[in-house]
N, C-alpha and C positions, 0 to 999 in steps of 0.2 A: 134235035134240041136236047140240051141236056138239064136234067132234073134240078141242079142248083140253080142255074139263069135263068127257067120258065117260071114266067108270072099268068097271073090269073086276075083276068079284065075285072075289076068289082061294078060295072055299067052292065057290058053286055057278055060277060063270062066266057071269052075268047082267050084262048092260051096263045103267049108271046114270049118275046125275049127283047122285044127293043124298049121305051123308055115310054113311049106313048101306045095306045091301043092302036095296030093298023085299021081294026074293022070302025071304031068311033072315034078314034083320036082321045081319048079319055087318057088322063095320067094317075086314076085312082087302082093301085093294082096292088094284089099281095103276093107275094113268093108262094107257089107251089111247094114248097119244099117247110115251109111252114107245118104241112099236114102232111103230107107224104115224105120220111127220113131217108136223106140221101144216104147210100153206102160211101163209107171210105173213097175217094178217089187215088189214095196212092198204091201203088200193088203191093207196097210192103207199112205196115204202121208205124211209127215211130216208137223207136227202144223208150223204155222210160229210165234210163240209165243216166246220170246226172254227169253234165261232163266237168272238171276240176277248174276252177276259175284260173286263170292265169296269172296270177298274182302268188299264186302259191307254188307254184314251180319255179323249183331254188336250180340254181346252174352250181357248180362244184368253182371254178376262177369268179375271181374278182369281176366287176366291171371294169371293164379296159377305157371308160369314158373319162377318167380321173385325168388321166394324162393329156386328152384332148381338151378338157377344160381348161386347164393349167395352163398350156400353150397359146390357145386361145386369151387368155389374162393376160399374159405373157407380152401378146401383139398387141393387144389394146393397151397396154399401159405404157409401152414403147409410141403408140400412134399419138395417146393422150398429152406425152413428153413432148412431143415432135410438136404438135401440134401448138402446145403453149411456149415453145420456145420461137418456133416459128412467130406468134405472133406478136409476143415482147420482140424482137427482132425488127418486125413493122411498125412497133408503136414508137420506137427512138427517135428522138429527135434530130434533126441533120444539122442544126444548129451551134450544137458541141464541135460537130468532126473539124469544124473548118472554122476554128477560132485559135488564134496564137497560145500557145501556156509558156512560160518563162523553160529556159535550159534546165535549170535547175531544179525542177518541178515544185517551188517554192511559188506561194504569191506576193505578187511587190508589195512593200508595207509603200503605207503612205506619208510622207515626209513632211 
């Protein structure tokens, strides 16, 4: 059993590791490790070397996403075109196409 996960029964003072006492079933328990200071568990400590947040590291070129937006614009406003012409296209009335208009594209007065 290892010194961080053993607890210690506060009923009947039985060293465990599961969540309830096996010997009373009691759930009143404190960490061993309370009193007794575990070592390190890694074999090596952690640097205290701070590492540079990513936002500060500059690249030397441009961002190349300029050009992928643009195009991206590009199709959408071509989709957006389409799309409104497409549906003025729908909303005509059929009622024009197939009515007579004079040769002369004059309208007849009336007499």
């Amino acid at each position: 059993m290892q010194l961080h996960v053993a607890r210690l029964c506060l009923d009947c003072e039985e060293v465990h590791d599961a969540q309830i006492c096996p010997r009373c079933t009691s759930e009143t328990f404190a960490f061993l490790s309370r009193w007794i200071p575990a070592r390190e568990r890694r074999a090596h400590p952690r640097s205290e070397e701070p590492k540079p947040p990513r936002a500060v590291i500059a690249s030397e070129e441009p961002p190349k996403s300029r050009g992928r937006w643009v195009r991206r614009g590009a199709v959408l406003a071509a989709l957006g075109l389409g799309g409104l012409l497409w549906s003025q296209k729908a909303t005509k009335p059929d009622s024009q196409a197939g009515s007579p208009t004079p040769e002369n594209g004059k309208k007849d007065a009336i007499q």
